[in-house]
C-alpha positions in Angstrom: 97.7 112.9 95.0 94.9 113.6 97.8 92.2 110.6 98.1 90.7 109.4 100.5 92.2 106.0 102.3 89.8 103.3 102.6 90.0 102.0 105.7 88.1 98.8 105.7 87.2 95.6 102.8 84.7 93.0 104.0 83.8 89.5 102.6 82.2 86.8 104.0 85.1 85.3 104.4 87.8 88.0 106.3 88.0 91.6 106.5 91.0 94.3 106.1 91.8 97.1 108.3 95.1 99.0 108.8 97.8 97.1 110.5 99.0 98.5 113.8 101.1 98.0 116.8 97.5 96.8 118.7 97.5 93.7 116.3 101.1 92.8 117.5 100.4 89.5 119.3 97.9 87.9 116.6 100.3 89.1 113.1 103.5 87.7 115.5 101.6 84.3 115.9 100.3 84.3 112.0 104.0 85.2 110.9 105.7 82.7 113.3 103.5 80.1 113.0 103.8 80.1 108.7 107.7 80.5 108.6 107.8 77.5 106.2 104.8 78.4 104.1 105.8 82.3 103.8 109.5 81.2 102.4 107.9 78.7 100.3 105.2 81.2 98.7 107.4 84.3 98.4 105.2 87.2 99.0 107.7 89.8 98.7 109.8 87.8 96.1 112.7 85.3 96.1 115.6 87.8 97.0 113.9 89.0 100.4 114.9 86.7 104.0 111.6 87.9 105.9 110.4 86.2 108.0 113.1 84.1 109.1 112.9 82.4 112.7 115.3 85.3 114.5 112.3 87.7 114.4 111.5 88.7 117.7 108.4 90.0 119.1 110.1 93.0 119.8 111.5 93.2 116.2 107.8 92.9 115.1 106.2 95.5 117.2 109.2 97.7 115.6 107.6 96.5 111.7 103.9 97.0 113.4 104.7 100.5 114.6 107.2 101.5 110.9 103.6 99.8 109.0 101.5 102.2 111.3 103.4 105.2 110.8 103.9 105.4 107.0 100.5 104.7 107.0 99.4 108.0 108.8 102.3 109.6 106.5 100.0 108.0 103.5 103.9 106.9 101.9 102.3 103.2 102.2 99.2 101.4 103.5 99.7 98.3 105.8 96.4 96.0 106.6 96.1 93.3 108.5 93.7 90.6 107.1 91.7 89.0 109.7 88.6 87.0 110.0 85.2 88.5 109.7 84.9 88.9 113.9 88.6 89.9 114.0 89.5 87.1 116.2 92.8 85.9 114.1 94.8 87.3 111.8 94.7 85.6 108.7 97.8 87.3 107.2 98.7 90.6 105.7 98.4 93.1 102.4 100.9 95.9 101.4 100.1 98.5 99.0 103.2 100.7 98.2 103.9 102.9 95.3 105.9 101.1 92.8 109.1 101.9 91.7 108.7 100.5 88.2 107.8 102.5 85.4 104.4 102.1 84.3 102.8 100.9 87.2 101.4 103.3 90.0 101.2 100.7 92.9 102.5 97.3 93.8 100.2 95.1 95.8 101.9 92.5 98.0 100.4 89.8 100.1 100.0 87.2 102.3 97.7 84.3 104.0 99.0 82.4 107.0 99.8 78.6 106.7 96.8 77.5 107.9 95.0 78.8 105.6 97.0 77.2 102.6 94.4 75.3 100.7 91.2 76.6 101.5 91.1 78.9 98.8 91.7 82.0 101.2 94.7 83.6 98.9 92.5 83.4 95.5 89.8 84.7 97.9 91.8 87.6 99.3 93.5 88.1 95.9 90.2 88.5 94.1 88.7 90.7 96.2 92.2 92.9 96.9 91.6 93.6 93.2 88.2 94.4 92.8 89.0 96.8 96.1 91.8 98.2 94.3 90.0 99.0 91.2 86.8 100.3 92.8 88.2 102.7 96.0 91.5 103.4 95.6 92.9 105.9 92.6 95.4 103.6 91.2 95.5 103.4 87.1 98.3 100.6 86.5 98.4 98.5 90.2 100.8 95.6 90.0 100.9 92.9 91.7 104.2 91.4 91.1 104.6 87.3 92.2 100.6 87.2 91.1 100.2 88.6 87.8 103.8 88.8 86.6 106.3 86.6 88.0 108.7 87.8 89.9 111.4 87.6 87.0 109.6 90.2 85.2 109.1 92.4 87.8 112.5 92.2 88.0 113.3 93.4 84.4 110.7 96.2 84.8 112.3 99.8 83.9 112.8 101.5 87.0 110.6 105.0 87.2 112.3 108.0 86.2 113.7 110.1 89.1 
């Protein structure tokens, strides 16, 4: 499908722009920094070990660059959330194409710990999904861990290869 990528969301509150290796030191200190917080929340559900304290910077800038790449490939779309002058990443979204029948994207995503209880996830979430549904060409976006719980994503029929 041939669409154009947005390549930016404003609010009053943070801004989204595609993730790359050049955000490498501000994600590494958001994802280090909420450890705890990111385990606790599950953003990419309760089976997955990222991030875990082992993650070196190195290992990151690898993630940054794979993030960057598939996102000039257009196989997934990687944006680092910061705030609205772009002086600290606030966390991360991840659009991919779903591999559940029924549903044309899934929609992951995160908000560093300091940010935990300011409203900042509802705010990002909100706004992800009004973004979703007004740029990009997505009919039946899930966002599993938000609007279904992880169990049922889980139990989701696989698509047809």
């Amino acid at each position: 499908m041939a669409f154009d990528i947005p390549e930016r969301l404003a609010t009053p509150r943070l801004q989204l722009r595609p993730l790359t290796i050049h955000d490498l030191d501000a994600d590494y200190d958001a994802v280090m920094s909420s450890i705890e917080h990111l385990r606790e929340t599950m953003p990419f559900g309760p089976s997955h070990d990222w991030p875990n304290s082992a993650l070196s910077r190195d290992q990151n800038l690898i993630d940054l660059g794979w993030h960057q790449k598939e996102f000039q490939n257009r196989t997934s779309f990687a944006y680092t959330v910061t705030a609205p002058d772009d002086s600290q990443c606030l966390g991360c979204l991840y659009i991919y194409p779903s591999g559940k029948k029924d549903h044309d994207a899934e929609i992951l995503m995160w908000v560093r710990s300091s940010e935990a209880g300011t409203g900042l996830d509802d705010h990002l979430f909100t706004a992800v999904q009004e973004w979703i549904r007004d740029q990009w060409p997505f009919t039946a976006p899930a966002y599993p861990g938000r609007t279904l719980s992880w169990q049922e994503w889980d139990r989701l029929p696989p698509c047809a290869e």
